[in-house]
N, C-alpha and C positions, 0 to 999 in steps of 0.2 A: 763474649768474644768481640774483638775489636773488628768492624767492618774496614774495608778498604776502600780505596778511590772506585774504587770499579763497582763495588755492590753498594756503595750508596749516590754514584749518579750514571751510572748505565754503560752498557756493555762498549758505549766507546773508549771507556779509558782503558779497558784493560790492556790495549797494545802500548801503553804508557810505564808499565809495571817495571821498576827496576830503574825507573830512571831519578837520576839525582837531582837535587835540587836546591837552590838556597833560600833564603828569604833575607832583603835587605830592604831601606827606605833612606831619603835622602829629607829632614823636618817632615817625617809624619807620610809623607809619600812612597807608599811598598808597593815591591815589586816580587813575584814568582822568577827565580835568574836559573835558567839551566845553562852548562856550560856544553856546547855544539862545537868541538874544533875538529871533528872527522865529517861536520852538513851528515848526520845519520838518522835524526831525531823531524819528523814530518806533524808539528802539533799543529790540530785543525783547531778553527772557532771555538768550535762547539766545546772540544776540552781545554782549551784557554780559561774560556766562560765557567769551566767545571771547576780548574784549578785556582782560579780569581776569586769564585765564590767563598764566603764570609763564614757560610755555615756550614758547606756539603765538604766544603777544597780544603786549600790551603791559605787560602785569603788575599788580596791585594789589588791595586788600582790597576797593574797590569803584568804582562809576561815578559821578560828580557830573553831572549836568546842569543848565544855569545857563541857565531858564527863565523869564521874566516868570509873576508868580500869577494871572496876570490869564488865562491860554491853559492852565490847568491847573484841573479841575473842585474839586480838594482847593485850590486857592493862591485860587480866586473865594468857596469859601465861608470862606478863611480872612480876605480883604479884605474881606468884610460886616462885620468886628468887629474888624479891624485894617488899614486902609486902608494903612497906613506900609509894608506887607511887600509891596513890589515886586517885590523876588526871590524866588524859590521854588529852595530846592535838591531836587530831583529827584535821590533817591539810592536805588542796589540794590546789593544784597551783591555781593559778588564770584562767587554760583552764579547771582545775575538777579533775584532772590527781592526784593521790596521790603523797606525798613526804615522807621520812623518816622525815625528822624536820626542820626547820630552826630555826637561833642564834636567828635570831632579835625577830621574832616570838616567841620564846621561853620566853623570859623577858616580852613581850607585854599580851602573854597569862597567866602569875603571876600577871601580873599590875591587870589584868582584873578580874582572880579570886577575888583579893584583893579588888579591888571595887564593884564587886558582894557580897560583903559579903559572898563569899563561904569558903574564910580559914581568918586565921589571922595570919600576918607574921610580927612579929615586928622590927624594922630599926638593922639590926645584924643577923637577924633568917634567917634558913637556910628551904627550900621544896623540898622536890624528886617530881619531875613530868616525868609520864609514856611518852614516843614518840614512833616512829616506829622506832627511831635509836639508843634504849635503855631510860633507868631512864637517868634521867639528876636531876642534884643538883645545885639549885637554890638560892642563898644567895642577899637577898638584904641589900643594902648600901646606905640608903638615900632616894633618888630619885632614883635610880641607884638600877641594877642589875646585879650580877656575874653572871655566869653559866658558870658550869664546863661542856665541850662539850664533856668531855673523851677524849683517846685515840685517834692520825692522824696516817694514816699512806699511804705510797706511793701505788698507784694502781696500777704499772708498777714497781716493785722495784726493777728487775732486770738492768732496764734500768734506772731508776732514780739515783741508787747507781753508774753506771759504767759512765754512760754519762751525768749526773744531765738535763737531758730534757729523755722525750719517748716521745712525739708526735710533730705534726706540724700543728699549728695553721695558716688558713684564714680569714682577716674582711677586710669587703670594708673600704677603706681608708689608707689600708696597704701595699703597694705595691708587699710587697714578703710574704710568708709565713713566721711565726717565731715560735721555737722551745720552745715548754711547757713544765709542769712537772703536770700530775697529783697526786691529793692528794685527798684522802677520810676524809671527817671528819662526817661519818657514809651514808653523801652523797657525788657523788662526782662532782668535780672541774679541772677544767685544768688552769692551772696558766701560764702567758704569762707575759713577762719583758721588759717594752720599757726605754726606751733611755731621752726621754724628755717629760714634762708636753703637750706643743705642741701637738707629736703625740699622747697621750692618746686623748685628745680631740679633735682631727680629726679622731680618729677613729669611725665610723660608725656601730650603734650596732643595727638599725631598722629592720637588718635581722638574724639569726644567725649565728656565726661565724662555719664555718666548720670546724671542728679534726678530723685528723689521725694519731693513730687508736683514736677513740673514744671509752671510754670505756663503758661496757656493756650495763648500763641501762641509755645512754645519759649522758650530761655534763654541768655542769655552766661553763659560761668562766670568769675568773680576767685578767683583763688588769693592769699594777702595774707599776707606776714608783717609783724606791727608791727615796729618799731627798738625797741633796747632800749640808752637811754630810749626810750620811746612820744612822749616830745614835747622839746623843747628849744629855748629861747628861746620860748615860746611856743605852737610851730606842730608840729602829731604828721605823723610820719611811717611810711611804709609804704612794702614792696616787691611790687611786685605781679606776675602771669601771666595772660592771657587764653584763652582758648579761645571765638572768638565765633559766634554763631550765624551758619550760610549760609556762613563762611569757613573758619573754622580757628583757629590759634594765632597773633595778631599782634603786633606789636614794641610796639602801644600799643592802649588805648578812653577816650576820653575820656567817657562816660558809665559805663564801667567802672570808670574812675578816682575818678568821684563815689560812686558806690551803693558801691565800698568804702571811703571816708572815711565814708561815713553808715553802714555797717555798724559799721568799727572803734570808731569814736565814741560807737556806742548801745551795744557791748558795752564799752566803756570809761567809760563811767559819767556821771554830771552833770558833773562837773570836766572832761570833755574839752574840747580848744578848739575854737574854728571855723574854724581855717585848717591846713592841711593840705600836705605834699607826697609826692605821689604818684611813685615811684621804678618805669620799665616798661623793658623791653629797647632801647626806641627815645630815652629820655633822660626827664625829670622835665616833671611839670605840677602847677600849682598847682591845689587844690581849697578853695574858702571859702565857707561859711555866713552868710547875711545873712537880717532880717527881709523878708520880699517883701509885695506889698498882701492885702489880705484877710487877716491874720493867718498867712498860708502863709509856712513859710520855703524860700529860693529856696538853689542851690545853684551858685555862679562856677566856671565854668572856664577856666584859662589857659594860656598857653603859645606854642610860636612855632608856625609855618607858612612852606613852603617852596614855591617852585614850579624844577623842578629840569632840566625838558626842556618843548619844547615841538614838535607834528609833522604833519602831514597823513597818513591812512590810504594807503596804494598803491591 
């Protein structure tokens, strides 16, 4: 007899029973997407972490919940100053632990609205969707989705500007510690620059790597080798590794992807370019540099999104 969610990780999920669910990823980055447009569905931690899990659940790096902003106290104060962001994605790490947003996740939770029949977005059209780390602007191209991530900027700037590293990075497989930069792109990231494809993949990421200092609220780690050329036809490339906060090592971060294009860039001098492609275990995304309002410059990210199963809880 086939077990359910409920008898093989405990009596919290059974108030879960019946509820639908998708499963989608955006290069290798999945996510559990329920669709929430009546706010009726109350998922704690604990059964996040049940439904994320690899081997008891359903599997994935984290939870999407696809929420009207208007039923969520962070998506009402985000409609007092942008009306447009309907949708609020409602997202937790794969341990329950909330995040500001993630890239990949972000395009994956549009895919999803889209196939829900909850908006209609036609191949050019553009969506403001609510996050915890602001509206985010949403333009699909195809198969393929933009998103404007907004504004990056140095977490340490003090230190980023004067010494282009502030911290010091440890991962087993590395012998010595090696000097970061972090970068917030509404969350944050500590970017690390190795030397050859080799050591990226001898680096060992089953535990997490240690930073100092670590910034406040924890950290993703990018491990990045540039290409060599660093850039051709134009547009620099990188290979990148994650190890993100609350999960682990994932096939992709699409904010990971960014903060190391703004990393490689700042250490590569004024003649770098603004467009970017980001090389992860889950397949390639674009990252591009554009002038944003207020003199801020804003940071693109693109790529595809899939939705690949779709099921109701037992």
């Amino acid at each position: 007899m086939d077990a359910t969610l409920a008898e093989t990780t405990g009596p919290a999920f059974r108030t879960l029973g019946g509820l639908r669910f998708s499963k989608g990823h955006g290069t290798g980055n999945d996510f559990v997407l329920v669709a929430d447009p009546g706010g009726e569905h109350t998922i704690t931690a604990e059964q996040v972490a049940g439904l994320c899990d690899r081997h008891r659940g359903i599997g994935g790096d984290g939870l999407i919940r696809a929420v009207p902003s208007r039923l969520l106290p962070e998506g009402r104060d985000l409609l007092a100053t942008v009306p447009e962001a309907e949708w609020f994605m409602d997202y937790r790490n794969a341990d329950g632990s909330l995040s500001e947003m993630c890239g990949n996740g972000v395009r994956v939770f549009v895919h999803f609205l889209r196939a829900e029949g909850l908006i209609d977005l036609p191949d050019g059209g553009a969506l403001i969707i609510g996050t915890r780390g602001g509206a985010k602007t949403v333009v699909r191209t195809g198969d393929e989705y933009a998103v404007d991530m907004g504004p990056w900027e140095f977490i340490f700037p003090g230190e980023a500007t004067a010494k282009a590293m502030d911290s010091l990075v440890t991962a087993d497989g590395l012998e010595v510690p090696r000097p970061a930069l972090s970068v917030s792109m509404g969350n944050p990231h500590t970017v690390v620059a190795l030397a050859e494809l080799s050591e990226l993949a001898g680096t060992r990421l089953f535990t997490a790597p240690t930073v100092e200092p670590v910034p406040a609220n924890g950290t993703n780690v990018e491990f990045v080798v540039p290409a060599e050329p660093l850039v051709h036809d134009g547009v620099g490339s990188v290979t990148m590794r994650v190890h993100e906060r609350g999960v682990g090592e994932t096939q992709s971060c699409g904010t990971g992807a960014c903060a190391a294009a703004v990393a490689i860039r700042h250490w590569a001098g004024a003649e770098a370019p603004d467009s970017w492609r980001v090389h992860v275990p889950g397949g390639v995304v674009g990252v591009k540099f554009f002038a944003g309002p207020a003199g801020h410059e804003h940071v693109e990210l693109s790529g595809p999104a899939v939705i690949v199963a779709t099921g109701t809880l037992s």
